[in-house]
C-alpha positions as MATLAB code, in Angstrom:
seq = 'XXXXXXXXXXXXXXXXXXXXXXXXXXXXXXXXXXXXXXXXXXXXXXXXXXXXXXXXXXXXXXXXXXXXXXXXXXXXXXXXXXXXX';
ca = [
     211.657   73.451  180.099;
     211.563   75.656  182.956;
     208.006   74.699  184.575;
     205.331   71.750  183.734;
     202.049   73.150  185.064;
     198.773   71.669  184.560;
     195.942   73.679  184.709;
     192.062   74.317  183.806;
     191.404   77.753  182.160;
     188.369   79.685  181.332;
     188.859   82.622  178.869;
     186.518   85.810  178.351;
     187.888   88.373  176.132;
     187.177   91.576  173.809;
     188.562   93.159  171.589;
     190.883   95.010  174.163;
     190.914   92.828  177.379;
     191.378   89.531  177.946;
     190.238   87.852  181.438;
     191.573   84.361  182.528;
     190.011   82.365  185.544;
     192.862   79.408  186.045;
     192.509   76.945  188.622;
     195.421   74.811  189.398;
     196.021   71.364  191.248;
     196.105   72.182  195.144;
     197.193   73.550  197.177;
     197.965   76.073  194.526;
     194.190   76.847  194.023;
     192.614   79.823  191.517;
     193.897   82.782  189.717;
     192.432   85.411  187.532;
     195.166   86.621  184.939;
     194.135   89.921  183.086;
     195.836   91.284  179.844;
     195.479   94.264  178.290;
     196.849   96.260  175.003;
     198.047   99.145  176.925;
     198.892   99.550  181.219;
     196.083  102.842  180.630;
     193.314  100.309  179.333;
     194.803   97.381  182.238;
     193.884   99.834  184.997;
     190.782  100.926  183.539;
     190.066   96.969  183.706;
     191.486   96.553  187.301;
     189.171   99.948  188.270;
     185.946   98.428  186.549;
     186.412   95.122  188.094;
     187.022   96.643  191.832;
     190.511   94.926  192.366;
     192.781   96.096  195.053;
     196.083   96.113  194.486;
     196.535   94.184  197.195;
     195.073   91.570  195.161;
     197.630   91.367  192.375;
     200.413   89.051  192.211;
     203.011   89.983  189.556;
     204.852   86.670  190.373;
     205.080   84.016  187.187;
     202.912   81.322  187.562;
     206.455   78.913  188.020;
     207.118   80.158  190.837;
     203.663   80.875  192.515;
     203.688   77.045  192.508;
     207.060   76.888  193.806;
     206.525   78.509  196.793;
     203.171   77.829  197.607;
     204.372   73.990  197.316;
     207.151   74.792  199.407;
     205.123   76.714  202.318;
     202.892   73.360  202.378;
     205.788   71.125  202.970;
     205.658   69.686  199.654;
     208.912   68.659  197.490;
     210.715   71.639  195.816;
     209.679   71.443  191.987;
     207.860   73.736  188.961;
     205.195   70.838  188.300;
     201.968   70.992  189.147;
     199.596   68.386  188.239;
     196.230   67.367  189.139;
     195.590   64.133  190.831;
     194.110   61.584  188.249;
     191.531   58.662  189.802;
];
């Protein structure tokens, strides 16, 4: 297993697009993750939704988490968990 990540996900999707809102333990925090059959209908998507490409992150998730955990001090891992009560 490369990564454990926990994370809460919200899914919207047609028949050509599929939009994910993921939110992940901090100090990680939220993502939106777009898919798309083809890169033509992906920028149509990125165009309709007013992203800048400045915005995108073409990063896996693994090691997003990595270094954000890193740049906050925290210990060098792929896991990701939320904090349980």
């Amino acid at each position: 297993m490369r990564a454990f990540i926990e994370k809460q996900r919200d899914v919207y999707s047609d028949k050509v697009h599929e939009i994910c809102f993921d939110q992940f333990a901090e100090p990680v925090g939220h993502f939106m993750e777009l898919e798309a059959r083809s890169s033509e209908s992906l920028q149509a998507l990125v165009g309709r939704l007013g992203l800048a490409a400045s915005a995108m992150d073409p990063r896996p998730y693994g090691q997003i988490i990595e270094e954000t955990l890193r740049r906050h001090g925290q210990p060098h891992t792929r896991t990701c968990l939320f904090q349980r009560e």
